[in-house]
C-alpha positions as CSV (number, residue, x, y, z in Angstrom):
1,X,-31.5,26.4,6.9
2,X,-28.8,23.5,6.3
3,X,-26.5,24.0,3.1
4,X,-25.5,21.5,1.2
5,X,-23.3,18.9,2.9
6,X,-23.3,15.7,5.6
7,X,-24.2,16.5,9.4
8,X,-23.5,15.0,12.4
9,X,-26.5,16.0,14.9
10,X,-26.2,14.9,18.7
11,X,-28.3,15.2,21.8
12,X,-26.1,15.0,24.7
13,X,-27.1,14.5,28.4
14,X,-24.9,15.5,30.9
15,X,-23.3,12.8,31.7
16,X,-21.3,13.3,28.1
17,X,-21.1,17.0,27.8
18,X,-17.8,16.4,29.2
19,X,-16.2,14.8,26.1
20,X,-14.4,17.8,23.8
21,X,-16.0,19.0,20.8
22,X,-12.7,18.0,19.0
23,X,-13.1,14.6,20.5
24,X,-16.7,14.8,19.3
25,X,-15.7,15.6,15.6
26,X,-13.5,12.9,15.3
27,X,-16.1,10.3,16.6
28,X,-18.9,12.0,13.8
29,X,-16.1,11.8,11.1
30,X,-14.9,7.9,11.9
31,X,-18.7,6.7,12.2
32,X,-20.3,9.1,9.7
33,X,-23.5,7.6,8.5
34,X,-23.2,5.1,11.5
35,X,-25.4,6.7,14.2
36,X,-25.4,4.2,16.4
37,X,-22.0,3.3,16.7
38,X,-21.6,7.5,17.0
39,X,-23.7,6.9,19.9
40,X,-21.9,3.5,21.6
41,X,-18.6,5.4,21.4
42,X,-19.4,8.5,23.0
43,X,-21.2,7.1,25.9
44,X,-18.4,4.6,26.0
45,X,-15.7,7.3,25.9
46,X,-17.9,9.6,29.1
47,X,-18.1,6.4,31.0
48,X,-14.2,6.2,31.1
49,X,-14.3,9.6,31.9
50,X,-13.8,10.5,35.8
51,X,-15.9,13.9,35.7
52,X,-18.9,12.1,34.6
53,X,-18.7,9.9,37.6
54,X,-22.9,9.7,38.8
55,X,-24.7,11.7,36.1
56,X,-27.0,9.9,33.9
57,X,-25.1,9.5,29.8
58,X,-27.4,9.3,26.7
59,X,-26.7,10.2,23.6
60,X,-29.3,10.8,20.5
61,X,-27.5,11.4,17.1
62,X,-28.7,11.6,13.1
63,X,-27.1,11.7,10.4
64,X,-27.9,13.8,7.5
65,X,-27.1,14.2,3.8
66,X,-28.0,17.7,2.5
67,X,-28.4,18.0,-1.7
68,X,-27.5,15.6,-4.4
69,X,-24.9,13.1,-4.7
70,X,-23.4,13.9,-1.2
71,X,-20.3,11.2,-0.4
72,X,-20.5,10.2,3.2
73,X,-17.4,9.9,4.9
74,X,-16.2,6.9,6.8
75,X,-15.0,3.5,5.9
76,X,-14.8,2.3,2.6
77,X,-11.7,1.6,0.3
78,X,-10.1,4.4,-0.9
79,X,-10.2,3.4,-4.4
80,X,-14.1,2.9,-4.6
81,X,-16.7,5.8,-5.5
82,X,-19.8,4.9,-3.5
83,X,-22.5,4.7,-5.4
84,X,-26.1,3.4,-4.9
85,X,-27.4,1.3,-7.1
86,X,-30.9,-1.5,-7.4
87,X,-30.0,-5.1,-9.2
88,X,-32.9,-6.6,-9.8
89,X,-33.9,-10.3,-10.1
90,X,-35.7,-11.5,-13.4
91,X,-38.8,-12.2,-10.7
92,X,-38.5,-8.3,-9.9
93,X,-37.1,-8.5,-6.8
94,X,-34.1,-6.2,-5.7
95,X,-30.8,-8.5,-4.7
96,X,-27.5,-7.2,-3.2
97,X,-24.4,-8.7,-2.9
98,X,-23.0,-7.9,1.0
99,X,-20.5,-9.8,3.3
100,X,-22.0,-10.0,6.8
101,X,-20.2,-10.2,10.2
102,X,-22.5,-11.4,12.6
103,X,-21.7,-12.0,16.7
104,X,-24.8,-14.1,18.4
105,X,-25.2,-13.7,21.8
106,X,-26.9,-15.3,24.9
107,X,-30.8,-16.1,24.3
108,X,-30.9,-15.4,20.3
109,X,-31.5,-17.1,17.1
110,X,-30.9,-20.8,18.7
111,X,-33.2,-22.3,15.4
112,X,-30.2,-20.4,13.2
113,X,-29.6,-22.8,10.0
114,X,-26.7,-20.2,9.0
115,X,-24.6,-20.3,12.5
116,X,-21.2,-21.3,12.7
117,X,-21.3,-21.6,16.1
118,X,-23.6,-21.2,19.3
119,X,-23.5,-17.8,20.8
120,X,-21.2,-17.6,23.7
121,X,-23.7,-18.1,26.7
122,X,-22.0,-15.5,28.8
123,X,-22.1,-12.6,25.5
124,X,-25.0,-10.2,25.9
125,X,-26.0,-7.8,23.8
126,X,-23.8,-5.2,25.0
127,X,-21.4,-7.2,24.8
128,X,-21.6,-7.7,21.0
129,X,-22.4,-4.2,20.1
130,X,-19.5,-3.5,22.0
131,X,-17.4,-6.0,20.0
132,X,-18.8,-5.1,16.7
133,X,-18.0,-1.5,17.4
134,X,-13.8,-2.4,18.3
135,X,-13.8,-4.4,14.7
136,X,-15.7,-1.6,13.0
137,X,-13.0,1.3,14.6
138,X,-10.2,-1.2,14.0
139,X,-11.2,-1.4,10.1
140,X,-11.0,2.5,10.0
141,X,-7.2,2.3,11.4
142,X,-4.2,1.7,9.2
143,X,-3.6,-2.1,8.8
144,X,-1.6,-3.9,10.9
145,X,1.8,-5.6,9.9
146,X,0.7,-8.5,7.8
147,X,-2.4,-7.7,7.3
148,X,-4.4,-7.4,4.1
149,X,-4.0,-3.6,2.6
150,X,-7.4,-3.9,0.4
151,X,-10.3,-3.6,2.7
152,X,-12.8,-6.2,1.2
153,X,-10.4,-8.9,2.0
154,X,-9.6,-6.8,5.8
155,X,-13.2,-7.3,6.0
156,X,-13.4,-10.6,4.8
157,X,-10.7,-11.5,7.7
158,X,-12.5,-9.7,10.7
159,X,-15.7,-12.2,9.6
160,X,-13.1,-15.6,9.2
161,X,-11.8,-14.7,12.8
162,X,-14.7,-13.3,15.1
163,X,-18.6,-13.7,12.5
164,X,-20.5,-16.7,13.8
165,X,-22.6,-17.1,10.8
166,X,-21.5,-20.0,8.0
167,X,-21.1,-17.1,5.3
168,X,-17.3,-16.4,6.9
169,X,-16.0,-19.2,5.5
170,X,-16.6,-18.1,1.7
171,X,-14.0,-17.2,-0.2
172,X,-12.6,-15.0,-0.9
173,X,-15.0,-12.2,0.1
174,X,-17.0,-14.1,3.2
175,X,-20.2,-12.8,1.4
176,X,-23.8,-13.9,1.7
177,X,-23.8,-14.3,-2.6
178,X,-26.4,-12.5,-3.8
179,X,-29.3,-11.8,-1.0
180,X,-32.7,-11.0,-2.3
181,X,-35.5,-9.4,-0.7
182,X,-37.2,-10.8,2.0
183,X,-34.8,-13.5,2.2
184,X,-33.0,-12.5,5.3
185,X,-36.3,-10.3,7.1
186,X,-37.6,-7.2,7.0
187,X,-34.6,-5.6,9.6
188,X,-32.2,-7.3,7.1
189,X,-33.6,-5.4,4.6
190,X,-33.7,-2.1,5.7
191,X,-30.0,-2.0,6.4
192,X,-28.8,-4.3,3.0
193,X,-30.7,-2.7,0.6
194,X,-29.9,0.8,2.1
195,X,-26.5,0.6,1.9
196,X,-24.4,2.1,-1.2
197,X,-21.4,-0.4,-3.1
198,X,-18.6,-0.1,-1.3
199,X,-20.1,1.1,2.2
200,X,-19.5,-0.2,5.8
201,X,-23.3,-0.4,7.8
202,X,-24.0,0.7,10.8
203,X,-24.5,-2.0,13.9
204,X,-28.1,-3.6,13.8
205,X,-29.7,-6.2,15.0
206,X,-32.0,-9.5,13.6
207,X,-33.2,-12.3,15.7
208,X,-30.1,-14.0,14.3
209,X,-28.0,-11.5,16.4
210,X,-25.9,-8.5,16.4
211,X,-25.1,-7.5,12.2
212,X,-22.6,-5.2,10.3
213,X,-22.8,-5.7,6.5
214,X,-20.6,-4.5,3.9
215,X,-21.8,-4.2,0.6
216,X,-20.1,-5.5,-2.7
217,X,-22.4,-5.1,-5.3
């Protein structure tokens, strides 16, 4: 029996049983909610790791939310209480208002209206769920000198400098606008219309690319 509270659950091969359960905690508190990044930097973090040298690494993690109105930890502003909420369109569809960054990569989305930019023919996927995961860890650090202290607008300048879809270049938030259901596709949806105001996503992926969202509204 589970009380009341968030959990971080992890199945971990032997390749990663190496890392320290303190190390461990820290990773489940900075990507809390976020299994999958949980997942890319723990096997990231054994593969630098010398003892694990030739044994298999996989990881398996969940994320759970025990009882009412648990906060999840993680990134957000300080200054926001997360909250989930459903806007709904006078059609009686849902809509959400979300900033997206968004990394294409070799052999995806080449009929993409919305691009910025072609994907970098030598990026694979790895490669961008491996980028998206440095921005998302950088995000969850203090700001740097000279950069923006409120985190929409942190956010809104990780998209400016690295997103490769046309919605980067709105200001001041770099947001989609208001997205509506079934606009973007069904793996969109899942993730957009999951999230809670004022919450960081997890890493996903649409045959536009590699995704984290961050919704406004």
């Amino acid at each position: 029996h589970l009380e009341d509270g968030s959990y971080f659950l992890a199945l971990l091969s032997d390749g990663v049983r190496s890392l320290s359960e303190t190390r461990l905690g820290e990773i489940a508190t900075i990507h809390s909610g976020r299994p999958r990044a949980a997942c890319l930097r723990i096997a990231s973090d054994a593969a630098g790791n010398s003892s694990s040298s030739g044994q298999a690494m996989g990881t398996i993690a969940v994320c759970l939310d025990i009882g009412e109105g648990q906060d999840k930890k993680g990134i957000m502003p300080p200054d926001v209480k997360k909250r989930k909420t459903d806007s709904v369109a006078a059609g009686g569809k849902r809509k959400v208002r979300v900033a997206s960054l968004l990394l294409k990569y070799a052999g995806c989305g080449v009929n993409d209206s919305m691009a910025r930019r072609k994907a970098p023919p030598e990026r694979t996927q790895a490669d961008a769920e491996k980028q998206l995961l440095e921005i998302m860890e950088e995000l969850h650090a203090e700001p740097k000198h000279g950069e923006p202290t409120d985190f929409v607008l942190r956010f809104a300048a990780k998209c400016l400098d690295r997103s490769d879809c046309k919605s980067a270049l709105n200001k001041p938030n770099a947001d989609l606008g208001w997205v509506f259901e079934g606009q973007y596709g069904k793996e969109f949806d899942a993730v957009a219309f999951d999230l809670e105001v004022g919450s960081l996503s997890d890493i996903f992926f649409t045959p536009r690319g590699a995704h984290m969202l961050y919704r406004l509204a």
